[in-house]
C-alpha positions as CSV (number, residue, x, y, z in Angstrom):
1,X,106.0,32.3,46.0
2,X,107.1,29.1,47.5
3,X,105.9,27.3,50.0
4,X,108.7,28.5,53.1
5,X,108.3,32.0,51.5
6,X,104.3,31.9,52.2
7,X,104.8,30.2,56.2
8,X,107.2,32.9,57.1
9,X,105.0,35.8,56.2
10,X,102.9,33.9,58.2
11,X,104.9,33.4,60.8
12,X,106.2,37.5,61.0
13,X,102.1,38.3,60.6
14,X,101.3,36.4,63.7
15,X,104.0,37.9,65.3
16,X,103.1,41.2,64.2
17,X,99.3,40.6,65.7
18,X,100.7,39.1,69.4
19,X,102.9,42.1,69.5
20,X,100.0,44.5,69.2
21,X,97.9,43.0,71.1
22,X,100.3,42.8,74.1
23,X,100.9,46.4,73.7
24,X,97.5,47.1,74.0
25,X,97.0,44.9,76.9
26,X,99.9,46.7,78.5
27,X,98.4,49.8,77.5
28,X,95.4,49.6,79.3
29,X,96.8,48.3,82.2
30,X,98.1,50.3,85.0
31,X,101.0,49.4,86.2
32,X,101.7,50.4,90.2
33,X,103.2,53.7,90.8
34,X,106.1,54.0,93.8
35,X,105.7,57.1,95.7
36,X,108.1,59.3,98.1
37,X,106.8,59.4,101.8
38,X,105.0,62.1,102.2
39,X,103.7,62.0,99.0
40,X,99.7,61.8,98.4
41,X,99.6,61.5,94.5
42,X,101.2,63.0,91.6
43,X,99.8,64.7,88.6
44,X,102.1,64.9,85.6
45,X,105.0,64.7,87.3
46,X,103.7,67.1,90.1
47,X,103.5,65.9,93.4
48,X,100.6,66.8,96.0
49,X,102.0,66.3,99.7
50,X,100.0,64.4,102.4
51,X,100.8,67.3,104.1
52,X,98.2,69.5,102.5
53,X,95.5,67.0,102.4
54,X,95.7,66.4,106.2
55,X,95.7,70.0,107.0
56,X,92.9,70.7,104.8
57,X,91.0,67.8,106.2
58,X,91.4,68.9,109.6
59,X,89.8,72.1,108.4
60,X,86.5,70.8,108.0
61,X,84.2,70.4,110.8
62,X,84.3,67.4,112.8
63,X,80.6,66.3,111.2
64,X,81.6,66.7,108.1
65,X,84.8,64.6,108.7
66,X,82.7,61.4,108.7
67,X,83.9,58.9,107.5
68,X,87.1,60.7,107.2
69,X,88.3,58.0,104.5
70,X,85.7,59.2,102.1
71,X,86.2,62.9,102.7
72,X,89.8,62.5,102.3
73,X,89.0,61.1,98.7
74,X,87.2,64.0,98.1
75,X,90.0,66.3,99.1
76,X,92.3,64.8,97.2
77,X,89.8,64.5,93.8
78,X,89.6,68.4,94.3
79,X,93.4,69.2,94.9
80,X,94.1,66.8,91.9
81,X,91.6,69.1,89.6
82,X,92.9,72.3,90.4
83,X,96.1,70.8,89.9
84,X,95.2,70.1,86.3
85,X,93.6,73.6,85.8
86,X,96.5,75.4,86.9
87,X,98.8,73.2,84.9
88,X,96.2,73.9,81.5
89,X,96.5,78.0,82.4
90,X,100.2,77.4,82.5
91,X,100.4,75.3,79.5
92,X,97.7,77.8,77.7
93,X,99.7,80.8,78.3
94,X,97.6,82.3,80.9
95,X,100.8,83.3,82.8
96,X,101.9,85.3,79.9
97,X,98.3,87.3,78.6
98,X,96.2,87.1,81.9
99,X,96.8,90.2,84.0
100,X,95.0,88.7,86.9
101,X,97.4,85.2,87.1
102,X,100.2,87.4,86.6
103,X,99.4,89.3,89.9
104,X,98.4,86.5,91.3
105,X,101.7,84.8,90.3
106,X,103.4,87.8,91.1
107,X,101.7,87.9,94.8
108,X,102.6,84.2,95.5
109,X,106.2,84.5,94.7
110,X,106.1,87.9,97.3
111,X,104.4,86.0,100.0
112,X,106.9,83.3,99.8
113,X,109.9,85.4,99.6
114,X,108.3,87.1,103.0
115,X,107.9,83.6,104.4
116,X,111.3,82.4,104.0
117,X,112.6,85.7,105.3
118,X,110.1,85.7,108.3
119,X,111.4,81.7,108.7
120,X,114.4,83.2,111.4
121,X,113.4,85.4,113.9
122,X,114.5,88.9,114.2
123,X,117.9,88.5,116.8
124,X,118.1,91.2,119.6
125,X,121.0,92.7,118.4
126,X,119.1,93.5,115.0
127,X,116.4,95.0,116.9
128,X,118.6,97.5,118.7
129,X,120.4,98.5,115.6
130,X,117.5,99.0,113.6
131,X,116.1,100.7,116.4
132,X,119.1,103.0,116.9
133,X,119.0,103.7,112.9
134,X,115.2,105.0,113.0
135,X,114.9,106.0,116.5
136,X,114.0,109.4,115.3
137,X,110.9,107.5,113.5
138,X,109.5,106.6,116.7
139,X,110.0,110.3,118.4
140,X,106.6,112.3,119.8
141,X,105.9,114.9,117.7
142,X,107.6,118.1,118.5
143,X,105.3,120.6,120.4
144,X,104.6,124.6,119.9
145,X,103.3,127.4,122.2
146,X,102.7,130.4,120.5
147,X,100.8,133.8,120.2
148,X,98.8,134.5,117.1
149,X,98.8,138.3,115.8
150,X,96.8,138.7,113.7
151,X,95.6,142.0,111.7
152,X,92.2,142.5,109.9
153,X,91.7,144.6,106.4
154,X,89.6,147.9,107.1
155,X,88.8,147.5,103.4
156,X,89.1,143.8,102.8
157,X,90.2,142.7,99.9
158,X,92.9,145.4,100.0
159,X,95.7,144.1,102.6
160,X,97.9,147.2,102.8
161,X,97.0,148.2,105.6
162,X,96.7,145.3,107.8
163,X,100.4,144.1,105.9
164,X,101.9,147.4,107.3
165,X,100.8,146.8,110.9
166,X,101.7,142.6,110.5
167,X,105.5,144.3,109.5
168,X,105.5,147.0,112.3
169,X,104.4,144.0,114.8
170,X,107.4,142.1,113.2
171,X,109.8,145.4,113.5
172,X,108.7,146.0,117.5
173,X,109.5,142.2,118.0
174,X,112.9,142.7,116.8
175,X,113.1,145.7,118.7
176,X,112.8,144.0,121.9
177,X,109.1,144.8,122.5
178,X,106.6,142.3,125.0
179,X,104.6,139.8,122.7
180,X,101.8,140.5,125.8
181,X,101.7,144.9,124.2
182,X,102.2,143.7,121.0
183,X,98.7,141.3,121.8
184,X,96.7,143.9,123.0
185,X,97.9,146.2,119.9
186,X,96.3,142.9,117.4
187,X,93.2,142.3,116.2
188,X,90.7,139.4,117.4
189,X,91.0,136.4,115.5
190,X,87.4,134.6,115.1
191,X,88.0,131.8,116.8
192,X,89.8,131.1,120.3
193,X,92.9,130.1,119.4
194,X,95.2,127.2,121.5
195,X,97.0,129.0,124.7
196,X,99.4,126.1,125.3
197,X,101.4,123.5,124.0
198,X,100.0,122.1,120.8
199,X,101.5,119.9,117.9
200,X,102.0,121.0,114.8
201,X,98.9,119.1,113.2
202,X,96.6,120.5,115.7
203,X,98.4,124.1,115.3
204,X,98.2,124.1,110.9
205,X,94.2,122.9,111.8
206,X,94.0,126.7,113.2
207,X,96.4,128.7,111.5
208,X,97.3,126.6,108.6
209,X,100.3,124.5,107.1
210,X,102.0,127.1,105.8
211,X,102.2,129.1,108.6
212,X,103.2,125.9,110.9
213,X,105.4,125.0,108.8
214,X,107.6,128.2,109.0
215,X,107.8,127.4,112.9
216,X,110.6,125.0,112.4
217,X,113.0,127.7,111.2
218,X,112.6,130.2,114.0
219,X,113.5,130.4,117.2
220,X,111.4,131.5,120.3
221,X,111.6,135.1,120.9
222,X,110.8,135.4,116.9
223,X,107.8,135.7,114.4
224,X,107.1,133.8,111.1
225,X,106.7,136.5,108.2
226,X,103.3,137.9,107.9
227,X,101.2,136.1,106.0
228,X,97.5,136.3,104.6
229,X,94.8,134.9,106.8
230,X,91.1,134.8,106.6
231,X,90.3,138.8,106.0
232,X,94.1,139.8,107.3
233,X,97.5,139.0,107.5
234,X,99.0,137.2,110.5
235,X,102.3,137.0,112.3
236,X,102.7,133.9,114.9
237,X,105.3,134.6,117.4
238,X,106.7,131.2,118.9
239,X,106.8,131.4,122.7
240,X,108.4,128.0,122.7
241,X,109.3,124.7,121.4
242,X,109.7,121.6,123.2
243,X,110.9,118.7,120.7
244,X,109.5,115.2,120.6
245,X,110.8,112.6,122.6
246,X,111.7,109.0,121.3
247,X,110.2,106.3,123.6
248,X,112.6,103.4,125.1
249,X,113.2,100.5,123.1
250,X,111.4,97.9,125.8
251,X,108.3,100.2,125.6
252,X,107.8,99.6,121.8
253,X,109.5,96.7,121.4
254,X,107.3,94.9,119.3
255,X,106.7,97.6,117.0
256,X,110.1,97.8,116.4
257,X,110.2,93.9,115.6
258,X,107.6,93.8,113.3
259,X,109.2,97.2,111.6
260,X,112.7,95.1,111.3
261,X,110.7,92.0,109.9
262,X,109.4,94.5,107.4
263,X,113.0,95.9,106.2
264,X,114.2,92.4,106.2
265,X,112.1,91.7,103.2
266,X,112.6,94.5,101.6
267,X,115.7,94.1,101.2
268,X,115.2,90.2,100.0
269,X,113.2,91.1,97.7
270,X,115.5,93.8,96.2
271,X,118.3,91.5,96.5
272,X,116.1,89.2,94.9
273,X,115.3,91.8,92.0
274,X,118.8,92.8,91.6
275,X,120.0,88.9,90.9
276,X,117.7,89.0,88.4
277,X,117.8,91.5,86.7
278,X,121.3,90.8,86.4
279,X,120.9,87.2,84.9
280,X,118.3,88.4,82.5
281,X,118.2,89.8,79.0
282,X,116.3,92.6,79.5
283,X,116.4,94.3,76.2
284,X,114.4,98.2,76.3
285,X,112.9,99.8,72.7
286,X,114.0,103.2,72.1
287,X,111.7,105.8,72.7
């Protein structure tokens, strides 16, 4: 090897060494980071706002916020963590296999859809029309007066007999006859039963669903068909019926607001749902 052979390997050694020590050196220097206003630090490429840190440092009790320099580090150490753990559960596949961070996930994405929908408030005209499409909804229940006739079983279980007088009752009712003889014909029923106007709920609590129920497709001046009750069969005979009545819109106005809120994002997140599954492969296994 000659001699300008051996000083320019020594030349491209020495080279070699200044270079890897200046990338060292550069390395383990940090060099200053330029940040967005607004912007309190950023971990791998994800930024945490100033926003949040001021917020949740208000949150703490005025004690605790001294000094407030300090506690702000603190926040912002804590923010930073969680920052990194929810990046690792990402990056680990915890969105994938976790049931829990899917729900979560599933609840945060809901909450903001809701938010952003909530973001404009509900216009008058959007509260009438929505009113005027469910005014029904907010109607009084309808209310019932009737007279219970009711017919006990001489030889309980055996219901012929009382069934015959429930259908003669029925028969005599068509016939023109006054519920009041018809009354006084009836057995007593073992409880007092109500002798005025009475909802539906409060009516099925004496006599039953079923037998409520049927009130709905009569009118008054007629009898449900007899039915079995307690040791008997009974026939209620509905007096009259006095439907609900829906309330004005300024009396339950913010009902009705919050109820159009709550349709409002419904339907974003079904539109929401629909786009999606429309961009999606969604591929389904046979059965």
């Amino acid at each position: 090897m000659t001699d300008r052979t051996r000083r320019a390997w020594l030349i491209a050694g020495a080279l070699t060494g200044c270079a890897l020590a200046a990338m060292q050196i550069l390395h383990d220097v940090r060099l200053p980071v330029r940040f967005l206003p607004g912007v309190a630090a950023r971990v791998n490429g994800r930024e945490i706002d100033r926003a949040s840190v001021d917020r949740t440092v208000a949150g703490f009790d005025a004690r605790m916020r001294k000094p407030e320099a300090a506690v702000r580090d603190r926040v912002l150490t804590r923010m930073i963590d969680e920052e990194l753990l929810v990046q690792h559960a990402l990056d680990s596949g915890a969105a994938e296999t976790d049931p829990e961070v899917r729900a979560a996930l599933m609840r945060a994405a809901i909450s903001r859809l809701n938010s952003e929908a909530a973001s404009q408030p509900i216009s008058t005209a959007e509260i009438d029309a929505f009113y005027g499409a469910h005014r029904s909804a907010y109607a009084s229940s309808a209310n019932y007066e009737v007279t219970p006739l009711y017919y006990e079983s001489p030889d309980f279980p055996n219901l012929q007999e009382a069934r015959r007088r429930a259908d003669a009752a029925q028969t005599s009712v068509l016939a023109g006859q006054a519920v009041e003889t018809l009354e006084r014909g009836a057995d007593k029923l073992p409880f007092v039963a109500p002798g005025t106007l009475a909802t539906a709920r409060t009516l099925a609590n004496y006599f039953g669903a079923s037998a409520v129920a049927a009130l709905d497709h009569i009118r008054p001046g007629e009898t449900t068909q007899p039915g079995v009750f307690g040791r008997g069969v009974l026939v209620l005979y509905l007096n009259r019926r006095v439907a609900g009545a829906s309330p004005s819109l300024p009396d339950i106005h913010d009902l009705v607001q919050a109820d159009a809120m709550r349709e409002r994002q419904e339907s974003a997140l079904e539109n929401l749902l629909e786009s999606l599954r429309k961009t999606a492969q969604i591929d389904i296994a046979p059965p």
